[in-house]
N, C-alpha and C positions, 0 to 999 in steps of 0.2 A: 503493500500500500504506500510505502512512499517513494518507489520509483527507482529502488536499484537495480530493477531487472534492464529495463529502458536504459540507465544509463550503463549498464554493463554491455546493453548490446551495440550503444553508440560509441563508446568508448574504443571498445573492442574495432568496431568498424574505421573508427578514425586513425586508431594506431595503424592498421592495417595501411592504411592510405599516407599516411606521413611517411611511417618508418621505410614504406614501398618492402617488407619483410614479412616474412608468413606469420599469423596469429592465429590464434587458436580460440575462439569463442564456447563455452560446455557449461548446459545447464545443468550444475548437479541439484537441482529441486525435484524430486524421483515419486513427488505425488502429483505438484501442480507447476509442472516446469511449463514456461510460456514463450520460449527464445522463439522455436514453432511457428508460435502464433505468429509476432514480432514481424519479423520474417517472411511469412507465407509461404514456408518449405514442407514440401512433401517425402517426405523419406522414411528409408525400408528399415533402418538402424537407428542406436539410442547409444546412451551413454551404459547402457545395461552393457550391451551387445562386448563395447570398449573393452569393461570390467571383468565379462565374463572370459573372454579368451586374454588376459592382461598380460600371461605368460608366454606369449606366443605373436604377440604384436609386431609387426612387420610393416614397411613402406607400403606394399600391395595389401593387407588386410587393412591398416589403417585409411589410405586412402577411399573403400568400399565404405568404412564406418561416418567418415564426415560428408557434410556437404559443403558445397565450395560458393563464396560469393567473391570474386575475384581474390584478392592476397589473403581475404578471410577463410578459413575453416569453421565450421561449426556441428559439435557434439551435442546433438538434442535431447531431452530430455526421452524417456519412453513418453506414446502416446495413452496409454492407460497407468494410472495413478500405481505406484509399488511401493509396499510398505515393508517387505521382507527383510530381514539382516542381509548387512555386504561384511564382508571382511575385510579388513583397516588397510591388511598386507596388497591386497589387489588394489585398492584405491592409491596406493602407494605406488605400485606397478608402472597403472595406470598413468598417474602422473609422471614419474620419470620418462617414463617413453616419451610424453606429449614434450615437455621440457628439455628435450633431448634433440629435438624436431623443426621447434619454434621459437621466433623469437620470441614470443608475447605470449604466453595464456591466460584468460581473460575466464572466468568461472564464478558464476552465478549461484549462490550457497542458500539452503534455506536457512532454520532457524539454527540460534548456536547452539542448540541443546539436540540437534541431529546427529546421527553417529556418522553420515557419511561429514559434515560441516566438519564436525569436530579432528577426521581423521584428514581432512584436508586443510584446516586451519593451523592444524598442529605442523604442518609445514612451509607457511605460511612466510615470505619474508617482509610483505604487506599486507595489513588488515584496511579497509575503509569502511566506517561503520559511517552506514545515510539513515537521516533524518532528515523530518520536515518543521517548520517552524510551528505547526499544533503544539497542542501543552501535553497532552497524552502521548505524543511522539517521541515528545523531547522528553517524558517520565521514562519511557523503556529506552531510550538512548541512552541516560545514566546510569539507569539498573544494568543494562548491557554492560556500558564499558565498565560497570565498578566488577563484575561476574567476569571480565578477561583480564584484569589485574589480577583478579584472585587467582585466578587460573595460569597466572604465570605468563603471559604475553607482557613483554614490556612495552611501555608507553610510548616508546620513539615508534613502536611496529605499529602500532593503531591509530586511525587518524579520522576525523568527524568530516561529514561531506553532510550538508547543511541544502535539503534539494527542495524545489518550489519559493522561493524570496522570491516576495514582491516587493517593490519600493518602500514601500509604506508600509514596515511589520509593527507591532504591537511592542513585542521583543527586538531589543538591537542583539547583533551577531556577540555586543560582549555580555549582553544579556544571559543569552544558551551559553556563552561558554563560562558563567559561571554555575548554569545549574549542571554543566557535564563535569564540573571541573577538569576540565579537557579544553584545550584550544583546536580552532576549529580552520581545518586546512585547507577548505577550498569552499564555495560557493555553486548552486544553480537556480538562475532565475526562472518563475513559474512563467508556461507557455502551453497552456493546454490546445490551443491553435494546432501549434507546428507540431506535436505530439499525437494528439488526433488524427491530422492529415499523412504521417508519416504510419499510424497503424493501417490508417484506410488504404494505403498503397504498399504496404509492405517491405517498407526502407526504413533507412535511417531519417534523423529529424535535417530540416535542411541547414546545412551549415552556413547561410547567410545570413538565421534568426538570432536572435540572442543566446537564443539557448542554444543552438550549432554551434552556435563560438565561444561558447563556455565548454562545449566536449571538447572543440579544438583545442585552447589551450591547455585544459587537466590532460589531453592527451599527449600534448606536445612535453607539459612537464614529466611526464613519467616517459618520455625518450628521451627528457633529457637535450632534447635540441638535437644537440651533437647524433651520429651514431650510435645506436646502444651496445651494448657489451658483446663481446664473442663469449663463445661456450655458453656453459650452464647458465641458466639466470635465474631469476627470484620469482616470485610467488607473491600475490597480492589478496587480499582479499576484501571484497566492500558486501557488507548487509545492509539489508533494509530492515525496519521495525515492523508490525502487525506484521508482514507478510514473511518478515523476518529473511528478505534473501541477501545472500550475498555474492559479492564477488573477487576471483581470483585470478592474478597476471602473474605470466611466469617469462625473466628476459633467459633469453636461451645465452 
């Protein structure tokens, strides 16, 4: 509900388009993953499919499992909702291979209290926890981050992404960051226009709006401008509150 799925998948798409490097977009929300929707991809594989052969992942099996929007890759969620246990080890797998691959992976988490979130968190070398300026938002954004301190995430790895500001909030930005006692790393202005039009057609939002050039440059920051790194790279993760997703970038 407050819009990390959207901005993981715009994100995702923009790095793609800066860095001109392959990226990896994967919805791990294994009940109500919506990258799909987003999108308007029809496809025969999921992220089950990834997980299930994790041991045996290859160029040629891998390429069958994703679907391609140009530099972008994308691991869709299953089409029917799956509640079953995964084992941590295969999500691990999993991940290595992707990260091994790519420059960027880009991973949409449910709630932190999931065991697939958890096992992929815990890998994690960026958290972004999104919120909206609501009062109930900003209550489980604090409960959140105070439950990933305790949990042993340090505070440089997690960071507040602050989505829908409108000019005119009730709350100033130093407002929230002292009910998160958390400072707050980045902003996105509310555009339910270019959001809408962008689900009605199956794209990303247009990068000429405001809110396009607000993924632009959160994306540009996480390349870094420059080149990004050779080899292995890091892991990010951004959630959202009620709907509790998040998401995760990995620099190859």
């Amino acid at each position: 509900g407050a819009g990390a799925t959207t901005s993981a998948a715009n994100v995702a798409w923009t790095l793609a388009r800066l860095s001109e490097r392959r990226v990896l977009l994967a919805d791990f929300d294994l009940t109500a993953g919506t990258i799909n929707f987003l999108f308007k991809l029809t496809h025969n594989y999921s992220l089950l499919d990834a997980i299930k052969h994790s041991h045996q992942l290859d160029e040629s099996l891998w390429g069958s499992l994703v679907a391609s929007r140009r530099n972008l890759d994308i691991l869709p969620a299953p089409e029917k909702p799956f509640t079953s246990p995964l084992e941590a080890y295969r999500v691990h797998e999993c991940l290595e291979y992707a990260r091994s691959i790519y420059e960027y992976v880009v991973i949409d988490l449910p709630s932190i209290c999931d065991k697939v979130a958890m096992a992929t968190l815990n890998e994690a070398d960026q958290i972004y926890v999104v919120t909206n300026p609501e009062l109930a938002t900003l209550f489980l954004a604090r409960k959140t981050l105070a439950l990933m301190e305790e949990m042993g995430f340090q505070k440089e790895q997690v960071r507040v992404l602050v989505n829908r500001v409108q000019k005119r909030e009730e709350l100033t930005l130093g407002d929230m960051e002292k009910i998160f006692r958390f400072p707050i790393h980045a902003t996105f202005p509310n555009d339910y226009p270019s959001v809408r039009r962008a689900l009605t057609e199956g794209n990303p939002v247009d990068e000429h709006c405001d809110l396009g050039a607000a993924y632009r440059r959160f994306a540009a920051g996480l390349a870094g401008v420059e080149k990004v790194a050779k080899k292995k790279g890091s892991l990010v993760g951004l959630r959202a509150l009620f709907g509790e997703h998040q998401l995760v970038k990995a620099d190859r």
